[in-house]
C-alpha positions as CSV (number, residue, x, y, z in Angstrom):
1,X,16.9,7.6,-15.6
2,X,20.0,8.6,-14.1
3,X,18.6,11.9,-12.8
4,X,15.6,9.8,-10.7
5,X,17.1,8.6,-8.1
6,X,18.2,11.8,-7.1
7,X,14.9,13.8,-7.4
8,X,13.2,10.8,-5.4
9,X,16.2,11.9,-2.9
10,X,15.4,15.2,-2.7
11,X,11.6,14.7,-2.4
12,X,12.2,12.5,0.2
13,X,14.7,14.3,2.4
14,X,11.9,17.2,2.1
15,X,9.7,14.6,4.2
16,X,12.1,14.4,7.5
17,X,10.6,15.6,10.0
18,X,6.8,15.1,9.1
19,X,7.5,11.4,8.6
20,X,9.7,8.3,10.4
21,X,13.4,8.5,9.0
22,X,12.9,4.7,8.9
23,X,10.1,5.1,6.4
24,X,12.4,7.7,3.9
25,X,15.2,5.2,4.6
26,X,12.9,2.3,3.1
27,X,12.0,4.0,0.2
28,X,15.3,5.0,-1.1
29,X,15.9,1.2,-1.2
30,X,12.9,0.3,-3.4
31,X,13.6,0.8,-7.0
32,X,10.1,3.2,-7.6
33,X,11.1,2.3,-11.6
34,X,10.5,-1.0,-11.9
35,X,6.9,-0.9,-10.4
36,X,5.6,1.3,-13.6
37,X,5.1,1.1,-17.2
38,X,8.4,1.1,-19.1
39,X,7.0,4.2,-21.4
40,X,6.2,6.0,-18.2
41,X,9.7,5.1,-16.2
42,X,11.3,8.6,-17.0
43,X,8.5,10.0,-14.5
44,X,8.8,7.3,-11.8
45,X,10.7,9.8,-9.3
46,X,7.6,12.2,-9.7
47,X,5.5,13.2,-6.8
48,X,2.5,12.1,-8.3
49,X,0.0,9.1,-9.3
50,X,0.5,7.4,-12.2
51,X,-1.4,5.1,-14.7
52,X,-0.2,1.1,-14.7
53,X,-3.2,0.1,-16.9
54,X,-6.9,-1.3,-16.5
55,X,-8.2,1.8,-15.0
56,X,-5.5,1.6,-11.7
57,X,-2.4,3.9,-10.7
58,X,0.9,3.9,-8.7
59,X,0.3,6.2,-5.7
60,X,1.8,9.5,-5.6
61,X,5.3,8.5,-3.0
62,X,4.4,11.5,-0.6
63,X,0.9,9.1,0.0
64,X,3.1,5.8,0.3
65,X,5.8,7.6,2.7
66,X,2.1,8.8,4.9
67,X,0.1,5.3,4.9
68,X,3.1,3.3,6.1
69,X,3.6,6.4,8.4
70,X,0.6,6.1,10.3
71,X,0.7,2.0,10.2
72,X,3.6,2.2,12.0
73,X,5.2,-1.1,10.8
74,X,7.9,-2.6,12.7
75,X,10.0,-5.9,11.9
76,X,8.5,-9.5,11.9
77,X,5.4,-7.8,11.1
78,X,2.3,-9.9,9.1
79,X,0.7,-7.4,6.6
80,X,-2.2,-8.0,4.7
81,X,-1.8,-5.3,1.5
82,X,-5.3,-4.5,-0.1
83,X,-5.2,-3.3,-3.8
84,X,-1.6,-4.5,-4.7
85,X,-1.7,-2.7,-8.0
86,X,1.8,-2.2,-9.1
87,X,3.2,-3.7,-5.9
88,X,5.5,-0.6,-4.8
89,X,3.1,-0.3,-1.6
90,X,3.9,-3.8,-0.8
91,X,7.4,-3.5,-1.6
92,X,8.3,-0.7,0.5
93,X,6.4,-2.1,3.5
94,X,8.4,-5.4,3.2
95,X,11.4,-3.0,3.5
96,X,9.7,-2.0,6.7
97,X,9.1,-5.7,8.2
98,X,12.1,-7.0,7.1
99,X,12.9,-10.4,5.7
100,X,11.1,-11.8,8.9
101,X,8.1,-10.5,8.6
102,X,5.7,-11.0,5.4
103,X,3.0,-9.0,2.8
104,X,0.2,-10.7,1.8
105,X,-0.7,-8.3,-1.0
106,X,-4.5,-9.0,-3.1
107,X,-5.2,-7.7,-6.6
108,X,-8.3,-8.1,-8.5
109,X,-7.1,-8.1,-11.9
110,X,-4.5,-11.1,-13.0
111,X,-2.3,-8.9,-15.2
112,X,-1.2,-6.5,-12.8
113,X,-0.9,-9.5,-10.3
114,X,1.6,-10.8,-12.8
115,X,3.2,-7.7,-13.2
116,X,3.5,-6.6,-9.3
117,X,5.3,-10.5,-9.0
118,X,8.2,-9.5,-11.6
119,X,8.8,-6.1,-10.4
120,X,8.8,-7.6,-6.7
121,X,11.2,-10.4,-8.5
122,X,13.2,-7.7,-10.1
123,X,13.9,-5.4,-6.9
124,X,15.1,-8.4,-4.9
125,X,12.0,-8.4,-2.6
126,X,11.3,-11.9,-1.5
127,X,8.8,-12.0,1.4
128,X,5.7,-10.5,-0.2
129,X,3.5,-12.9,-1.9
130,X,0.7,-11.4,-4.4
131,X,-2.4,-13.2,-4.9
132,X,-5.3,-12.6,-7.0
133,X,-9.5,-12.0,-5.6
134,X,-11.3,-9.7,-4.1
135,X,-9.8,-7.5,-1.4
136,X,-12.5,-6.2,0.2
137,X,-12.8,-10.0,1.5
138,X,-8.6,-9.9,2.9
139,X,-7.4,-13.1,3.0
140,X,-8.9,-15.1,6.3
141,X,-6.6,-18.0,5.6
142,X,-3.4,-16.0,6.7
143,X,-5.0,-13.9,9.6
144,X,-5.3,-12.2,11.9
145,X,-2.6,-9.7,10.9
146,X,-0.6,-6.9,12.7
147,X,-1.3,-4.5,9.6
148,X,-4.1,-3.7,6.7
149,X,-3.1,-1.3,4.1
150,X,-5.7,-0.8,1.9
151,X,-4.6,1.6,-1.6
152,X,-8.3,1.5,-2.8
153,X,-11.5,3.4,-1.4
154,X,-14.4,1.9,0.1
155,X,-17.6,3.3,1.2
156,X,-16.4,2.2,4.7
157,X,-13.9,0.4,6.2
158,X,-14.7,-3.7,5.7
159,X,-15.7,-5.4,8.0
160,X,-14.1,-8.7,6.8
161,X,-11.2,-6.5,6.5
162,X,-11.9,-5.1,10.2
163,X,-12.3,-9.0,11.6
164,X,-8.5,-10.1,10.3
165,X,-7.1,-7.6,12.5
166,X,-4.6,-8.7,15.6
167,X,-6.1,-7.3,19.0
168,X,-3.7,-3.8,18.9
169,X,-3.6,-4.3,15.2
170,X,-3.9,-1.1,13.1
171,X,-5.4,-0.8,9.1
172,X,-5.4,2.7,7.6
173,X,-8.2,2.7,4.3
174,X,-9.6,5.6,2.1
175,X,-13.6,6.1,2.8
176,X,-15.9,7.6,0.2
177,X,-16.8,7.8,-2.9
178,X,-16.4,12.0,-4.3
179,X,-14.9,13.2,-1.2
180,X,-13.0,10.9,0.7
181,X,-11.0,10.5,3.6
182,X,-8.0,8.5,5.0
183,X,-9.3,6.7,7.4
184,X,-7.3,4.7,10.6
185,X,-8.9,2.0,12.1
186,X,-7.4,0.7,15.6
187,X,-8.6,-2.6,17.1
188,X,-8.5,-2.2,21.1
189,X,-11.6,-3.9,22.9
190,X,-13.9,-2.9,20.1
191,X,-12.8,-0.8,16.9
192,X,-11.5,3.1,17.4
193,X,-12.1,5.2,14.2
194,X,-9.6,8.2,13.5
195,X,-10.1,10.4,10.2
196,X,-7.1,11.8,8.9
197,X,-7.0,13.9,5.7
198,X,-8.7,14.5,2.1
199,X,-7.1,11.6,-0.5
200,X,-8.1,10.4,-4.2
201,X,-7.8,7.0,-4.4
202,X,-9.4,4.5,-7.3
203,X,-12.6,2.8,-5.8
204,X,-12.2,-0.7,-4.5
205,X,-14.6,-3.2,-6.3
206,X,-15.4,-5.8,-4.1
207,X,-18.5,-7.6,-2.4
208,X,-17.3,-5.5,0.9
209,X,-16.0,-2.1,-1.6
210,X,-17.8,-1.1,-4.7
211,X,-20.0,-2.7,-7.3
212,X,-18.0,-3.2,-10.8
């Protein structure tokens, strides 16, 4: 443990220059630790995915740095977070937002819902709020948001997901199923579509994602 927070250090100082200094600053304020499994914690400050349980992993932090890159989040900002899994996404764009902007972060399975609250509990993070459904669908009752992050793939970007967007709003979602693609969606006076790189994400099941 006491040698992690200096490799995550390192890995991210690597990153200046390719991605915001605000973003880097962020994440060396997020505790990466406390959002996996206590046998895996010796490996938290790896620059890689790993496993939290029912089939779902932790992204790699050089993929967390890049998505809230390209979101560009600023403070005050409503996020809606797709896929919270662990909740380390959500945590580190709640550093991002600051404590006057919120994360509205979805995950399917109750456990890891459960889990993501006490790590979020743990790390001091008070203005994400994890809730439990299917995030294909977002959450209409808290839209229309400045940001959508969504840390699952989908065999296109939702459209419910699409429709909670603020006019200028931004959401940046893994497409495909084999081969997929990071995908960032801008809402203007329709929707503009920019692909961006390869990724590996775990699918999204969902009534908008795929079928269970």
């Amino acid at each position: 443990m006491g040698a992690g927070p200096l490799t995550m250090d390192c890995l991210l100082e690597a990153m200046r220059g390719r991605i915001k200094d605000r973003v880097i600053d962020a994440m060396k304020r997020v505790p990466r630790e406390l959002f996996v499994p206590e046998t895996l914690r010796q490996r938290a400050y790896e620059d890689i995915p790993l496993p939290i349980g029912f089939g779902q992993t932790i992204s790699a932090p050089h993929m967390v740095a890049i998505m809230c890159d390209i979101l560009d989040l600023s403070k005050g900002m409503s996020v809606l977070d797709v896929g919270c899994g662990s909740g380390y996404h959500a945590a580190v764009m709640a550093e991002l937002i600051g404590p006057e902007g919120h994360v509205y972060s979805v995950e399917r399975v109750p456990e890891l819902a459960a889990r993501a609250r006490e790590a979020l509990r743990q790390a001091g993070i008070g203005n994400v709020r994890v809730i439990e459904g299917d995030g294909s669908l977002g959450l209409p009752d808290h839209a229309p948001y400045d940001r959508i992050n969504v840390a699952a793939t989908a065999p296109r970007a939702p459209e419910p997901l699409m429709q909670q967007l603020k006019p200028g709003g931004k959401m940046v979602v893994p497409v495909g199923l084999d081969l997929q693609e990071l995908v960032l969606v801008t809402r203007k006076d329709g929707f503009i579509t920019e692909r961006l790189m390869g990724v590996a994400f775990v699918p999204l099941i969902g009534e908008h994602g795929f079928k269970e």
